[in-house]
gemmi code that builds the backbone of each chain (N, CA, C; Angstrom):
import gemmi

chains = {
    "A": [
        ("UNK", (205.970, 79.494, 36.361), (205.004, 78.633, 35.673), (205.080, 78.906, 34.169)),
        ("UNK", (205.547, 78.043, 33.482), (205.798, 78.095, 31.868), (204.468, 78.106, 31.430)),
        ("UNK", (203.991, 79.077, 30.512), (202.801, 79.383, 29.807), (202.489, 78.641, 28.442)),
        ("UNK", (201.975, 78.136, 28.016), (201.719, 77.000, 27.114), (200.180, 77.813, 26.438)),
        ("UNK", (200.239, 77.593, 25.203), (198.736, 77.616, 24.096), (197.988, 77.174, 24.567)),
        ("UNK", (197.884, 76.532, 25.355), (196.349, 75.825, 26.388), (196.430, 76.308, 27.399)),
        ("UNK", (196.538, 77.596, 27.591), (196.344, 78.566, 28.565), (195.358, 79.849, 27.896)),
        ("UNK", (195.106, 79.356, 26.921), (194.271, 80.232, 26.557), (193.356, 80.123, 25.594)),
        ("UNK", (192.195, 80.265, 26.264), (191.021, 79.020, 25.779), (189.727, 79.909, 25.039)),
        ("UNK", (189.165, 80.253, 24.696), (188.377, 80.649, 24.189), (186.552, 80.373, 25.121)),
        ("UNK", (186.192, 81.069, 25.676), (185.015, 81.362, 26.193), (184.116, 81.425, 25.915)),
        ("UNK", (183.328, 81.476, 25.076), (182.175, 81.237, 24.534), (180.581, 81.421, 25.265)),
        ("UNK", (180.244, 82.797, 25.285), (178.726, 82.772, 26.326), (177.643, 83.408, 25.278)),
        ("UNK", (176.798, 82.636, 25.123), (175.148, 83.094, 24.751), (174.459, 83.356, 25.440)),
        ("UNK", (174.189, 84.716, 25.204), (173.321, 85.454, 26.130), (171.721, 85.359, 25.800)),
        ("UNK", (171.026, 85.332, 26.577), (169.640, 85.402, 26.411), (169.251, 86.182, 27.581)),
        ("UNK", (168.880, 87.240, 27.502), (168.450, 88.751, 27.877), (169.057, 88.850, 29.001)),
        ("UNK", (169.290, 88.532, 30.354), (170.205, 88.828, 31.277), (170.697, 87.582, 31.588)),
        ("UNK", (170.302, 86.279, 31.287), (171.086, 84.833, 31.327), (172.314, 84.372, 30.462)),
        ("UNK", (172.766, 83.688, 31.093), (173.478, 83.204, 30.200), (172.287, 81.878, 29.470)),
        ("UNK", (172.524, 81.331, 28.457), (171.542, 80.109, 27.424), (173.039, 79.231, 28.145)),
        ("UNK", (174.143, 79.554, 27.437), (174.705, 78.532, 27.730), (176.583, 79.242, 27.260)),
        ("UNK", (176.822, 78.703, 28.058), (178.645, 79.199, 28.129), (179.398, 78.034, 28.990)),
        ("UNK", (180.754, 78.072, 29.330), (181.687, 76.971, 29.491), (181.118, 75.762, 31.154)),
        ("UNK", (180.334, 76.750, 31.871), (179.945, 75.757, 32.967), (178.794, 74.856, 32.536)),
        ("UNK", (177.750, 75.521, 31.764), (176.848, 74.629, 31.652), (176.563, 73.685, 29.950)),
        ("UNK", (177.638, 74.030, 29.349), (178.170, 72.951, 28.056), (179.015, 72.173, 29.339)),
        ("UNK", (179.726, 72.568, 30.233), (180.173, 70.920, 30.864), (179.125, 70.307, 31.938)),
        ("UNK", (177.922, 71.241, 32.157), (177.390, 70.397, 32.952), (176.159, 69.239, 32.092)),
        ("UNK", (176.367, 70.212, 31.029), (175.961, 69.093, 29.778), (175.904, 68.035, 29.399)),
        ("UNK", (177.916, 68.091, 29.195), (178.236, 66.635, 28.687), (178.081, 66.120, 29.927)),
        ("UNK", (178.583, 66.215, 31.295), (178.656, 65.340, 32.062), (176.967, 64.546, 32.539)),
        ("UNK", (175.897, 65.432, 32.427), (174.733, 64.829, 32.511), (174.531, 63.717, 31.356)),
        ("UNK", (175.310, 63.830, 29.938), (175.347, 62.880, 29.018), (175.791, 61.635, 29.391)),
        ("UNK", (177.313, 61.792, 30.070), (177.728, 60.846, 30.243), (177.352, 60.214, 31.397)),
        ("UNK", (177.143, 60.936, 32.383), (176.822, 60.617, 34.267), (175.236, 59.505, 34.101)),
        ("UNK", (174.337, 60.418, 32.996), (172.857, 59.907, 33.171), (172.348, 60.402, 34.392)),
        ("UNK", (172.788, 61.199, 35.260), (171.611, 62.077, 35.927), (172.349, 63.216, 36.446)),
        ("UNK", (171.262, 64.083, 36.400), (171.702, 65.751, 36.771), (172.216, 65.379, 38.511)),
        ("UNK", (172.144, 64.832, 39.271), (172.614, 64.668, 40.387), (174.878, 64.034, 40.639)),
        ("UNK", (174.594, 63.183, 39.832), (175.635, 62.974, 39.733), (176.681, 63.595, 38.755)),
        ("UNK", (176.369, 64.487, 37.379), (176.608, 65.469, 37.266), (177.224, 66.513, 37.904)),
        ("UNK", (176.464, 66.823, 38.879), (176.674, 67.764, 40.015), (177.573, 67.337, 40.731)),
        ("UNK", (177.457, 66.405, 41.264), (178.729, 65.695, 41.874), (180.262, 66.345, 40.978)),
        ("UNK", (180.093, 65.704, 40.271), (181.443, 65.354, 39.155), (182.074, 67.147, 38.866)),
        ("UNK", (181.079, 67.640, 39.767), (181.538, 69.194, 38.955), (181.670, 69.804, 40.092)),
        ("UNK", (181.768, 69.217, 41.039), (181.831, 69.677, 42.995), (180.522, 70.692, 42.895)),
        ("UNK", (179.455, 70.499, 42.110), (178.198, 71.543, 42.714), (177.267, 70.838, 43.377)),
        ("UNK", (176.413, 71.693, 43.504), (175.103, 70.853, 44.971), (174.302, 70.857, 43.311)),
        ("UNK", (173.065, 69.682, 44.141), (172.247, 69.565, 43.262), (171.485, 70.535, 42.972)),
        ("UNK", (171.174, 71.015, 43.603), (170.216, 72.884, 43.295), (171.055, 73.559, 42.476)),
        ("UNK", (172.346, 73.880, 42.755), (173.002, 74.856, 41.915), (172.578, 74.246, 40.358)),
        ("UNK", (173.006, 72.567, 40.152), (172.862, 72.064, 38.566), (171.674, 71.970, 38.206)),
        ("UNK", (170.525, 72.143, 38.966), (169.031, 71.942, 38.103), (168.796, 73.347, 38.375)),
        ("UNK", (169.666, 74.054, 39.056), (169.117, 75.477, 38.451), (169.968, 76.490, 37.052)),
        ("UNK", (170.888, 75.542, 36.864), (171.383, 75.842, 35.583), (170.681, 75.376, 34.208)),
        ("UNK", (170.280, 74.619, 34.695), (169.568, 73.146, 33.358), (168.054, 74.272, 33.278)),
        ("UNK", (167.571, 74.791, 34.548), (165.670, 75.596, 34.452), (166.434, 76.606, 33.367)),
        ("UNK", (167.358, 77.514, 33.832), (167.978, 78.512, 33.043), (168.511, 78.615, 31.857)),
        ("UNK", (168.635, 77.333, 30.992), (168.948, 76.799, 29.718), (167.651, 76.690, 29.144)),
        ("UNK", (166.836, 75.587, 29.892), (165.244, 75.480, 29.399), (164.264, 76.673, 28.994)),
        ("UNK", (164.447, 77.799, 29.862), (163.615, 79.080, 29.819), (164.731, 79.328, 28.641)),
        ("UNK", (165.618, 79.513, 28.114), (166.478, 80.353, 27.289), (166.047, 79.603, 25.805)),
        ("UNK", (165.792, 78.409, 25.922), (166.009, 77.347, 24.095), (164.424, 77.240, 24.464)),
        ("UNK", (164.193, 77.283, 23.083), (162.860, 77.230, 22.725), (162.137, 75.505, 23.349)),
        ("UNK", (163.188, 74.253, 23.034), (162.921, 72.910, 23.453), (163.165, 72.387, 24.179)),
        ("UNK", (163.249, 71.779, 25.175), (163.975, 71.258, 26.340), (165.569, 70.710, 26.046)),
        ("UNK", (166.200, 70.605, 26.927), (167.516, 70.382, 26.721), (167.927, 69.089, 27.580)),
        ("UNK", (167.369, 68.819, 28.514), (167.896, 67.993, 29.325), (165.647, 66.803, 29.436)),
        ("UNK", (165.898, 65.387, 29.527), (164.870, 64.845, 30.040), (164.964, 64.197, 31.549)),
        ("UNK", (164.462, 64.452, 32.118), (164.575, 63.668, 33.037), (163.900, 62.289, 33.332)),
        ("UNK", (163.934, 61.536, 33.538), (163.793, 59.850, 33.035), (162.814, 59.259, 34.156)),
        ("UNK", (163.311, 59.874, 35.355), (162.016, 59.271, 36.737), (162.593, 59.929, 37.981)),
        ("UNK", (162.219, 60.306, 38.681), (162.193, 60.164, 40.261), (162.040, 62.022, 40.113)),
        ("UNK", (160.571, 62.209, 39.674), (160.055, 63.832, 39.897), (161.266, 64.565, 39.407)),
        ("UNK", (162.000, 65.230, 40.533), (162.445, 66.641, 40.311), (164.121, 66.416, 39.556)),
        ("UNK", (163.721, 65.196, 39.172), (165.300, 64.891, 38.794), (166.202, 64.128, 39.377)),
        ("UNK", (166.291, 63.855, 40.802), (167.339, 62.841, 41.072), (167.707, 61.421, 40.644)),
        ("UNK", (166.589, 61.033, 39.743), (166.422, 59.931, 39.056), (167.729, 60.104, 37.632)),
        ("UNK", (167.370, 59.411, 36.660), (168.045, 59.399, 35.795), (167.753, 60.444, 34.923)),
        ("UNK", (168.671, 61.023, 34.078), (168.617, 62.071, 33.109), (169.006, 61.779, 31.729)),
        ("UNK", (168.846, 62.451, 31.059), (169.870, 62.321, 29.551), (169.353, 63.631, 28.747)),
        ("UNK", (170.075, 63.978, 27.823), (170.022, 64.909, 26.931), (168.908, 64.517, 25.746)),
        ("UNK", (168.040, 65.671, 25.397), (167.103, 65.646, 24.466), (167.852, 65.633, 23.381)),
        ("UNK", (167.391, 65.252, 22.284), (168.019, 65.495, 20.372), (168.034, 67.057, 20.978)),
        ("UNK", (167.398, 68.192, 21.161), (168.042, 69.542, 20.958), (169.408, 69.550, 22.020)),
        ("UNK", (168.972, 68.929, 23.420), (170.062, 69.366, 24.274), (171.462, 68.945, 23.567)),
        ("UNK", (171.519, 67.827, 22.776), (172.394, 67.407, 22.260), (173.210, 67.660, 20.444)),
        ("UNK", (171.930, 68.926, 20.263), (172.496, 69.703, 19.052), (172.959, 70.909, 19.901)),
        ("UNK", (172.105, 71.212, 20.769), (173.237, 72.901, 21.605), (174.256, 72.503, 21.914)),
        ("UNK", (174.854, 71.232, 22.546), (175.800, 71.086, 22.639), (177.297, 70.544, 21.903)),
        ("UNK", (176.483, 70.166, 20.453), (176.901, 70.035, 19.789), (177.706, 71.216, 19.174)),
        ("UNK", (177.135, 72.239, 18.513), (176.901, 73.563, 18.648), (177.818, 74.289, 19.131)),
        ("UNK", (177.562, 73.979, 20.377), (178.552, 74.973, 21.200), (179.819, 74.584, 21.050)),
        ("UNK", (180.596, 73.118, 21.344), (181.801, 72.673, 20.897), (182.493, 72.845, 19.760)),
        ("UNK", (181.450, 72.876, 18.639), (181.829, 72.923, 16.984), (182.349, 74.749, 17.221)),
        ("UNK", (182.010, 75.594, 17.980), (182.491, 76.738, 17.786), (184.024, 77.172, 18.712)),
        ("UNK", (183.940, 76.454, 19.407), (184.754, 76.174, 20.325), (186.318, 75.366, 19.234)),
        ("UNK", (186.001, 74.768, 18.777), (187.004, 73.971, 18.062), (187.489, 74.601, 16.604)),
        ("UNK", (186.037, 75.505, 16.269), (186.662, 76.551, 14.883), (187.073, 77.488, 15.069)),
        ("UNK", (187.262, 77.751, 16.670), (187.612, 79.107, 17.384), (189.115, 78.862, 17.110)),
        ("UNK", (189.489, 77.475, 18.300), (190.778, 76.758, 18.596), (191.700, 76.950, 17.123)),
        ("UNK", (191.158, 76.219, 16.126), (191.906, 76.210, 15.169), (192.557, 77.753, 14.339)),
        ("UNK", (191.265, 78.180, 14.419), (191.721, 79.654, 13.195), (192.444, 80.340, 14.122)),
        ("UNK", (192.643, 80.273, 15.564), (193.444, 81.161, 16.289), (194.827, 80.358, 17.164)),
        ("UNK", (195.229, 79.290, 15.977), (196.520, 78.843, 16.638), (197.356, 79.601, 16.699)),
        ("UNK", (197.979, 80.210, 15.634), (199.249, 80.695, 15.094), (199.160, 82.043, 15.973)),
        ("UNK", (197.936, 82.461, 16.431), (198.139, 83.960, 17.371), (197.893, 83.505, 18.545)),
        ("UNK", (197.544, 82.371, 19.185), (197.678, 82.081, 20.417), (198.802, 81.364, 20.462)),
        ("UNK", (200.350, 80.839, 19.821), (201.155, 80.414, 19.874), (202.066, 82.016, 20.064)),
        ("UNK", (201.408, 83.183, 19.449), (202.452, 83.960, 19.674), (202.672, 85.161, 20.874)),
        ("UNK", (201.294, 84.882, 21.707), (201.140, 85.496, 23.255), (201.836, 84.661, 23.920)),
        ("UNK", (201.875, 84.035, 24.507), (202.691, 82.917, 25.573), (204.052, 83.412, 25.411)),
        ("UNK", (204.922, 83.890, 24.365), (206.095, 84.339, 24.319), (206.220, 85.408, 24.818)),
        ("UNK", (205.078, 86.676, 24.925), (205.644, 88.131, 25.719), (204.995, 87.185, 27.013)),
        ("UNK", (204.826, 86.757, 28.191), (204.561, 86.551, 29.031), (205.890, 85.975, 30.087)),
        ("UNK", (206.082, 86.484, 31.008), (207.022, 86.413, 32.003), (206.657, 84.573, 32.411)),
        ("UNK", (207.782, 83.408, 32.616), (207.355, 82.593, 32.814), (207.538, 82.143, 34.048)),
    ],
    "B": [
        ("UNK", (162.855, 89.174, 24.081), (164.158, 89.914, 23.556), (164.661, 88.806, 22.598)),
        ("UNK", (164.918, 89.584, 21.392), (165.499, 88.763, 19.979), (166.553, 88.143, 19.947)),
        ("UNK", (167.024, 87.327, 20.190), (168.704, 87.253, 19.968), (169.279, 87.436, 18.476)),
        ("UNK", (170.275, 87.356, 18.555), (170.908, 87.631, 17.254), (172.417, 87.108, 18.028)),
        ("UNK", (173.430, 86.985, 16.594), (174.930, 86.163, 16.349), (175.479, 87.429, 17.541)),
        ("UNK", (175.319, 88.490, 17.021), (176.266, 89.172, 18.045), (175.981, 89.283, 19.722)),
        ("UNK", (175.092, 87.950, 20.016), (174.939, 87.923, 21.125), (175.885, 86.430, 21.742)),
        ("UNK", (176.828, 86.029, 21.296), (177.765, 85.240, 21.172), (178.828, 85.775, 20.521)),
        ("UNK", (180.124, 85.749, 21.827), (180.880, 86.374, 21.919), (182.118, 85.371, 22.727)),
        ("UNK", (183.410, 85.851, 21.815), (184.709, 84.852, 22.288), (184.981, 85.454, 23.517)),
        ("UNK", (185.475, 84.891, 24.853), (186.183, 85.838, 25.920), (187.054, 85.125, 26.031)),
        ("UNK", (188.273, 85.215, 25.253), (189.320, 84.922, 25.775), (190.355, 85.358, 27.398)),
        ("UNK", (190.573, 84.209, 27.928), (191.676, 84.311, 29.004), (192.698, 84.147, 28.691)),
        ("UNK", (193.998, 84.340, 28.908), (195.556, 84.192, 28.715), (195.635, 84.127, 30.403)),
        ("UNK", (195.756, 83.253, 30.492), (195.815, 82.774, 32.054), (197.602, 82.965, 32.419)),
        ("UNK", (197.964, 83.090, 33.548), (199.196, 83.360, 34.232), (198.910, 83.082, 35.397)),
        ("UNK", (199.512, 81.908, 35.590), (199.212, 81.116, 37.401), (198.124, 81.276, 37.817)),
        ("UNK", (198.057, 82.146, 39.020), (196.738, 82.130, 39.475), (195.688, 83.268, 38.786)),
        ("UNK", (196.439, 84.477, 38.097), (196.187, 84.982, 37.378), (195.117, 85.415, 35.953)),
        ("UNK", (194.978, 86.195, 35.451), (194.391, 86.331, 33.641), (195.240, 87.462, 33.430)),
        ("UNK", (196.019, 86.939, 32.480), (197.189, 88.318, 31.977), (196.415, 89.282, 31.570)),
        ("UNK", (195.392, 88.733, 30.376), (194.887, 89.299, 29.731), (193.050, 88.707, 29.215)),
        ("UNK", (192.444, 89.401, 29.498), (190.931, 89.110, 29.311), (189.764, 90.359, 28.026)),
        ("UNK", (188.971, 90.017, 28.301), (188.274, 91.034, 27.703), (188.147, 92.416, 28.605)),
        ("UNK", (188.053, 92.211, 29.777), (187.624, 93.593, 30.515), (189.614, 94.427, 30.528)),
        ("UNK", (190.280, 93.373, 30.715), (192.161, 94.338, 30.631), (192.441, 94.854, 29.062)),
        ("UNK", (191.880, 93.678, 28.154), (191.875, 93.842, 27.016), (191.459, 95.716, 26.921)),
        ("UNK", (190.315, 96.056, 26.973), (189.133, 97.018, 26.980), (189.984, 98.600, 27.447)),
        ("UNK", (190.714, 97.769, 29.290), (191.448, 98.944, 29.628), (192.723, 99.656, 28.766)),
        ("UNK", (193.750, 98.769, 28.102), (194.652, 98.789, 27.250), (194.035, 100.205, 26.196)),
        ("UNK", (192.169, 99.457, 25.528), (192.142, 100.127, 24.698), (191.838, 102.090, 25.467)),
        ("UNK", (191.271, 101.616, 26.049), (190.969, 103.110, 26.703), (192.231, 103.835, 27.450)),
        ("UNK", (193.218, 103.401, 27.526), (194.214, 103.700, 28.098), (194.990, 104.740, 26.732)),
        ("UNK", (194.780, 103.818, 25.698), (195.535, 104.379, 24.310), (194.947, 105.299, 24.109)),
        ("UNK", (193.215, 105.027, 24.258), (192.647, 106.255, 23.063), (192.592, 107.685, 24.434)),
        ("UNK", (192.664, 107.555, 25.352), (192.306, 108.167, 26.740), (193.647, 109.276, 26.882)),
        ("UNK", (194.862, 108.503, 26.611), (195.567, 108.499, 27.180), (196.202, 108.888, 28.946)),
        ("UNK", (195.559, 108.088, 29.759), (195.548, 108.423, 30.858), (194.758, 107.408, 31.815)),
        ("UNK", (195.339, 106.886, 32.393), (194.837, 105.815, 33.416), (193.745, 105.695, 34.362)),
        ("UNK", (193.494, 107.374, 34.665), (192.615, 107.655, 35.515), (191.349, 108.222, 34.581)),
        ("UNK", (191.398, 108.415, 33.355), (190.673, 108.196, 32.855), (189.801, 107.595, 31.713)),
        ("UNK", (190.628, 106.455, 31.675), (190.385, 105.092, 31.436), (189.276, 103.928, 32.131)),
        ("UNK", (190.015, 104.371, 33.599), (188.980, 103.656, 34.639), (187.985, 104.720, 34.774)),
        ("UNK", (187.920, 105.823, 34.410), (186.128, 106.559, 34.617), (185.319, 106.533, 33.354)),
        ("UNK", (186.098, 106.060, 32.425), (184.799, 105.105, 31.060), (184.708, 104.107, 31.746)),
        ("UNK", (185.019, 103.626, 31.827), (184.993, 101.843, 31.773), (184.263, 102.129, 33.244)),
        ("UNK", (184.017, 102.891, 34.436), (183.253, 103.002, 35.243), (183.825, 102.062, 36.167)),
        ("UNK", (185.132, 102.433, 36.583), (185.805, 101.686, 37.492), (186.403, 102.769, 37.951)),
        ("UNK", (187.195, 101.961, 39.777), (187.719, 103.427, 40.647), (189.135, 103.029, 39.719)),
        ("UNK", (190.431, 104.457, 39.945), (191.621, 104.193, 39.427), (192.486, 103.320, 40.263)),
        ("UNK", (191.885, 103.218, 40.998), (192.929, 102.073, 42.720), (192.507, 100.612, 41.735)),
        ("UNK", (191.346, 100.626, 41.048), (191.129, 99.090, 40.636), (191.690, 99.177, 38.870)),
        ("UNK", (192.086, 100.086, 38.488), (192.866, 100.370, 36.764), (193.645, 99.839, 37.132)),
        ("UNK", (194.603, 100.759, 38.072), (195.854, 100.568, 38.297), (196.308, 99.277, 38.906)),
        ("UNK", (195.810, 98.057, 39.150), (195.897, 97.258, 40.376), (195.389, 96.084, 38.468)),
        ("UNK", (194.819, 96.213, 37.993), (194.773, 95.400, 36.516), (195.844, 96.113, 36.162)),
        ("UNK", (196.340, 97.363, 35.562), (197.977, 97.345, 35.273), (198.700, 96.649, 35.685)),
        ("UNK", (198.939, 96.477, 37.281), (200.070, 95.918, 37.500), (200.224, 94.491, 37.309)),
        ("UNK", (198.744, 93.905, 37.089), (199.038, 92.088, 37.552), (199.198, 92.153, 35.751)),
        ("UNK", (198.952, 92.909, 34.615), (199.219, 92.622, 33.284), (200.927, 92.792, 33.368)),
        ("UNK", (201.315, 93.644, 34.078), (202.815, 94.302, 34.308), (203.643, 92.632, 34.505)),
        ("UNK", (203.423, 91.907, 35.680), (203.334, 90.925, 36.440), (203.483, 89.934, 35.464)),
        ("UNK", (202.342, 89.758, 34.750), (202.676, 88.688, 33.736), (202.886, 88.674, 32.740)),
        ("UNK", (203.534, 89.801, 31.909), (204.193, 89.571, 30.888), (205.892, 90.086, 31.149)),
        ("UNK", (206.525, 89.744, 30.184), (208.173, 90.003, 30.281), (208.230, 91.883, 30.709)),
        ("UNK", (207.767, 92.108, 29.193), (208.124, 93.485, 29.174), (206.678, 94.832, 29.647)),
        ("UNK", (207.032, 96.017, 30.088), (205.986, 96.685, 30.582), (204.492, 96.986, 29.252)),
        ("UNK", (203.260, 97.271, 29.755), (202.502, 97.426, 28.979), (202.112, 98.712, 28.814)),
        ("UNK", (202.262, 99.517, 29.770), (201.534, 100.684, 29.890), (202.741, 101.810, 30.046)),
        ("UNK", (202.770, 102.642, 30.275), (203.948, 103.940, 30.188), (203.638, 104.864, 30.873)),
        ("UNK", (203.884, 105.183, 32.217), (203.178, 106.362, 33.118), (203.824, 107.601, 32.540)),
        ("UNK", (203.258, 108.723, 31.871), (204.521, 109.701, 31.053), (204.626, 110.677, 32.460)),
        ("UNK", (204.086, 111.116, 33.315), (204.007, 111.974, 34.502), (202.991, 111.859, 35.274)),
        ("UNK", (203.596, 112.522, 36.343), (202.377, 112.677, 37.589), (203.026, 111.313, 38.771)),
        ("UNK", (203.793, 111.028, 38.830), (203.753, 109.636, 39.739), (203.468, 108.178, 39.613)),
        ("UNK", (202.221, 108.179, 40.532), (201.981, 106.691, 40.466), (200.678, 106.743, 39.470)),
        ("UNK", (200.748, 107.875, 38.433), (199.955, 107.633, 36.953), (198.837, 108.305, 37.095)),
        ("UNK", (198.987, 109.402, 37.781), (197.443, 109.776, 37.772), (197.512, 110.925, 36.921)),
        ("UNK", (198.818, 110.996, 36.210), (198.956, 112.063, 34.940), (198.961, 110.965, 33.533)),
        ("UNK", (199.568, 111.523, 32.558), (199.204, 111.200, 31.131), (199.768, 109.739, 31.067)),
        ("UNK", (199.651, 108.566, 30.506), (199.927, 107.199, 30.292), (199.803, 106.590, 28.975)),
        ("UNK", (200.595, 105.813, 28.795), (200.336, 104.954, 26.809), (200.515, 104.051, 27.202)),
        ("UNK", (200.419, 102.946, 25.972), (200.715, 101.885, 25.754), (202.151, 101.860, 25.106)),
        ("UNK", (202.930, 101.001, 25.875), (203.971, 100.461, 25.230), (204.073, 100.241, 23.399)),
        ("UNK", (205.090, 100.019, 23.563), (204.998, 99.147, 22.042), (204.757, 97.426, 22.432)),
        ("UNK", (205.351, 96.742, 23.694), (204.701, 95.929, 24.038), (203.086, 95.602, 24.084)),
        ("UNK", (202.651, 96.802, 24.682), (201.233, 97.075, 25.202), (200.263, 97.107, 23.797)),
        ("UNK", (201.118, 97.677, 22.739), (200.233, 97.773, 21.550), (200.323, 96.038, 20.503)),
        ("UNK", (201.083, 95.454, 20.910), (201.587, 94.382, 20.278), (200.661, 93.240, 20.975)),
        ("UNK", (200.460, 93.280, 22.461), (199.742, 92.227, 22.840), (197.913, 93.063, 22.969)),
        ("UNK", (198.170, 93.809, 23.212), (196.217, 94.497, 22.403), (196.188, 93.767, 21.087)),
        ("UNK", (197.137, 94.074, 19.954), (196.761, 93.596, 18.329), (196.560, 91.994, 18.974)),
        ("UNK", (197.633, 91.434, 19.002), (197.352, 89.956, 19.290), (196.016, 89.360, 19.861)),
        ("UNK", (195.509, 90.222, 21.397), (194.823, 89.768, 21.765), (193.262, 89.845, 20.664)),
        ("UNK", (192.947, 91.155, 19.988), (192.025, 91.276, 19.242), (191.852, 90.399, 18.036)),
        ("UNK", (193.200, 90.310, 17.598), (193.423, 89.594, 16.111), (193.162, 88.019, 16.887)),
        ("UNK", (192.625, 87.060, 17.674), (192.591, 86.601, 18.279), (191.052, 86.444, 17.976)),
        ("UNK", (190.591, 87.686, 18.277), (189.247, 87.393, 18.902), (188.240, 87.751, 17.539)),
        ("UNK", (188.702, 88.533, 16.375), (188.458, 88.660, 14.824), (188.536, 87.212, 14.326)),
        ("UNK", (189.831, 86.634, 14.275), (190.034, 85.415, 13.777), (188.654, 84.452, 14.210)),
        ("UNK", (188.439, 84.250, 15.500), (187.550, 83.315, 16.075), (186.256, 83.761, 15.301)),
        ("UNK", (186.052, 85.239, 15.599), (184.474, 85.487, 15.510), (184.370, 85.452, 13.957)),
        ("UNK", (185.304, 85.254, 12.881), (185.190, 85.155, 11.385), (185.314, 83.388, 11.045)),
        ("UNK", (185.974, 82.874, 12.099), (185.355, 81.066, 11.916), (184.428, 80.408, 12.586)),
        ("UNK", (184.092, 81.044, 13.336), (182.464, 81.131, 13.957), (181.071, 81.381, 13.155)),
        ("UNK", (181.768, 82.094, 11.977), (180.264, 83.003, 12.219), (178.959, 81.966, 11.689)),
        ("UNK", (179.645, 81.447, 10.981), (178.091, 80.112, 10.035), (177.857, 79.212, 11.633)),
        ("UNK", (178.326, 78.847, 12.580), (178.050, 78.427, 14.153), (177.252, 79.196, 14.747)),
        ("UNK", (177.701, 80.512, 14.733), (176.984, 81.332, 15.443), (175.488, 81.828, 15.387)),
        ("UNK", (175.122, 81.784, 13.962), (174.558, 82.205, 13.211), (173.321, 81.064, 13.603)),
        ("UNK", (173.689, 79.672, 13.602), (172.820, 78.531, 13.605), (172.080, 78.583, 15.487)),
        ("UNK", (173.213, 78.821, 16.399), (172.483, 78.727, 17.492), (171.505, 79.668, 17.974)),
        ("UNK", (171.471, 80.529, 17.737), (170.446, 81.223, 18.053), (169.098, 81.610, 17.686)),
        ("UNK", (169.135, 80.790, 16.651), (168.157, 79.774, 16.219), (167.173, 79.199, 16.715)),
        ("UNK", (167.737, 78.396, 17.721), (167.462, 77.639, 19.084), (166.938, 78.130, 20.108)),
        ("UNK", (167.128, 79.393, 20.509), (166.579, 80.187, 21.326), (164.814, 81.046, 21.411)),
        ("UNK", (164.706, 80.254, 22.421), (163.650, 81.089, 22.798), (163.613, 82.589, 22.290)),
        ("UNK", (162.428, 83.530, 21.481), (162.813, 84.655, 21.427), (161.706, 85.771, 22.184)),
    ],
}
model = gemmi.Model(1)
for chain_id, residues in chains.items():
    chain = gemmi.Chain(chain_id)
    for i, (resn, *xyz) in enumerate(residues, 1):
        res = gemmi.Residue()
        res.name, res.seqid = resn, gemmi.SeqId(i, " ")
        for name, pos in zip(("N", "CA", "C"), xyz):
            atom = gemmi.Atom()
            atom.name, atom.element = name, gemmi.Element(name[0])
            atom.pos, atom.b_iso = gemmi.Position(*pos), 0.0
            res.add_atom(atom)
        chain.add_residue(res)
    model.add_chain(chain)
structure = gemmi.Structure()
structure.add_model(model)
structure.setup_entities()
């Protein structure tokens, strides 16, 4: 298997006292609640059950001072969703570091992939 | 509990098939391996058995070209051990890696935690 610079990605986790706030599963369960419009289908799109994704979204909420995710109707969420103005600056946020990570560490992640057996 | 920037942190993977050549926790062993010199007690900082050091040696062994580690005696390493000059070349890389990120991060980093509940 030939090893390629996009094999090595940069991780990114904010911790809030023994939680994670937010790191690479739940910035994608993020966008996809952005784009999906509800934490259910979200879940879908990410092969999780719906409990596992609204118990990631409670665990973001307890961590950020503002809500991150609204939920739009049907009680506990299976209704429609979308991202609050904050849910959508954390995630903003989180990508923008992700991408200043990517960049300032091309030239040394172009030069691991070469000691690696392919 | 306060957060602060240094609670956001890069974890880079260098993925190899099914593999992580190299992570933060192999990263870690490398270093304790150097300053330790010795495998078996490497894995009793880091608070791991040496059946599980040695068993991350080999899959780093595995996926790169050349060896990382240097058993100097004793067998299967349970005497004195270094780092290669390989071994010291992909430690720098992997760190200079993770400096680079956390020095184009830091005005990012700095902003999210912000956000957080404290």
């Amino acid at each position: 298997m030939k090893s390629t610079p996009s094999k090595i990605q940069p991780r990114f986790r904010v911790i809030c006292g023994r939680n994670i706030a937010i790191g690479p599963g739940k910035a994608e369960l993020l966008e996809h609640v952005q784009s999906a419009g509800s934490i259910s289908e979200a879940a879908r799109r990410m092969g999780m059950s719906y409990m596992r994704a609204w118990k990631l979204v409670k665990t973001m909420e307890r961590c950020f001072t503002k809500p991150l995710v609204k939920v739009a109707r049907g009680g506990a969420g299976h209704g429609g969703a979308e991202l609050t103005e904050n849910g959508r600056q954390v995630l903003e946020l989180y990508r923008k570091m992700e991408t200043e990570s990517l960049k300032a560490t091309a030239g040394t992640r172009r030069r691991i992939p070469r000691l690696l057996a392919t």
